[in-house]
C-alpha positions in Angstrom: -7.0 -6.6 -21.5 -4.1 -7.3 -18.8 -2.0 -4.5 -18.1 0.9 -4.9 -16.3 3.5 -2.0 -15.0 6.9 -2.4 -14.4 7.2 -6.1 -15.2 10.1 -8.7 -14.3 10.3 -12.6 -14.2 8.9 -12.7 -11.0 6.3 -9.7 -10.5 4.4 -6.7 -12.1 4.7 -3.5 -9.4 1.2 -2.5 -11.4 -1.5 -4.6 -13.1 -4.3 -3.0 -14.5 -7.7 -4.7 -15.4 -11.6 -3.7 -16.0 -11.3 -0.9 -14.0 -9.2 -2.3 -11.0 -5.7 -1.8 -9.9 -4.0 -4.0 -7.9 -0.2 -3.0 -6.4 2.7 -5.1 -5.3 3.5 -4.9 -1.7 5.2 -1.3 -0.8 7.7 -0.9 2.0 9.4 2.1 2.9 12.6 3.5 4.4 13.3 4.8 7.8 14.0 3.9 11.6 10.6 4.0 12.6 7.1 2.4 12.1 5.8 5.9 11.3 8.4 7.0 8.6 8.3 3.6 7.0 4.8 3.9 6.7 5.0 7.7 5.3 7.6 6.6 2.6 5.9 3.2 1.9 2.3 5.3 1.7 4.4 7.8 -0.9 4.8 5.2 -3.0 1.7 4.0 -3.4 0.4 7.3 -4.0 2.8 7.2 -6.9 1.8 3.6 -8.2 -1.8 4.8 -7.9 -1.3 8.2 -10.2 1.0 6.0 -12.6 -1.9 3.6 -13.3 -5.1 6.1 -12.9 -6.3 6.2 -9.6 -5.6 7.9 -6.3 -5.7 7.1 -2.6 -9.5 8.1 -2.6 -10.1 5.2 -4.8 -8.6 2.1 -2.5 -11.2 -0.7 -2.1 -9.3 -2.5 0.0 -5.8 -2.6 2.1 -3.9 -5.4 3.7 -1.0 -4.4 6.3 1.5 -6.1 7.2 3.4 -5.2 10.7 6.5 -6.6 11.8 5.6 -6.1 15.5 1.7 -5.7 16.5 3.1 -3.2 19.3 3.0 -0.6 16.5 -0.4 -1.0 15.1 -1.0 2.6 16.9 2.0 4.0 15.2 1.1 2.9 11.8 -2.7 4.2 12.1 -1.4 7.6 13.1 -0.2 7.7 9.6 -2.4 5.8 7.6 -5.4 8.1 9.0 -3.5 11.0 8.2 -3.2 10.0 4.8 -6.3 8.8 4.1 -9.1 11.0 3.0 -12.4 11.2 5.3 -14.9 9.2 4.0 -12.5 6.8 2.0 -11.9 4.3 4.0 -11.1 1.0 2.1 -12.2 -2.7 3.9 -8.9 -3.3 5.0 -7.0 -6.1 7.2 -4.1 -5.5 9.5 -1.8 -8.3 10.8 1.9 -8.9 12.1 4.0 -11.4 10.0 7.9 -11.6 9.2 8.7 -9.3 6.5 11.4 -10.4 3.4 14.2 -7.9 5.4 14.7 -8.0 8.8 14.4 -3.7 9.2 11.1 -3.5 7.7 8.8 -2.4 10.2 5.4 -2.5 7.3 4.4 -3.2 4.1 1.0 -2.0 2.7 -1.1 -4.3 -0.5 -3.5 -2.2 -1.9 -6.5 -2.9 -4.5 -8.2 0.3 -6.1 -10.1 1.0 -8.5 -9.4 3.3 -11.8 -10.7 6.9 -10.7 -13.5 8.3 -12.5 
């Protein structure tokens, strides 16, 4: 069975299936590279909990900078946040974002925790 969280005409912020999770894009608010990435990395640890899972649990993460110039910025967070030896396969690359003051956005796939 499909599960899907948080539903509109367009997209599900959740969906749920045999075990794996998959999110909607996450951005966050702030100034900087590194508090964008703190909020937007909030808010996946809040999808995650919602649909059964947890940051430990990511299989895989695809980021998305604005600006490749702060790849550097944006790993200073992301390895604070991440648990030691949880690493997901991830992929990191610049594109334009949907607004023109988002500095990330963060695509997660995890699987339901244990």
């Amino acid at each position: 069975m499909i599960e899907r969280f948080h539903t509109t005409a367009r997209m599900s912020r959740i969906v749920r299936h045999n075990g794996t999770i998959w999110l909607c894009g996450q951005v966050g608010a702030g100034a900087t590279v590194a508090e964008q990435t703190r909020d937007c990395l909030s808010r996946v640890d809040a999808l995650l909990t919602e649909a059964g899972s947890s940051r430990r649990d990511i299989l895989q993460a695809t980021i998305w900078l604005a600006h490749m110039a702060d790849y550097d910025a944006m790993n200073a967070v992301w390895d604070e946040w991440m648990p030691e030896g949880c690493a997901p396969a991830r992929a990191c690359g610049e594109a334009r974002l949907a607004g023109s003051d988002l500095l990330v956005e963060v695509i997660v796939t995890a699987a339901v925790s244990a």
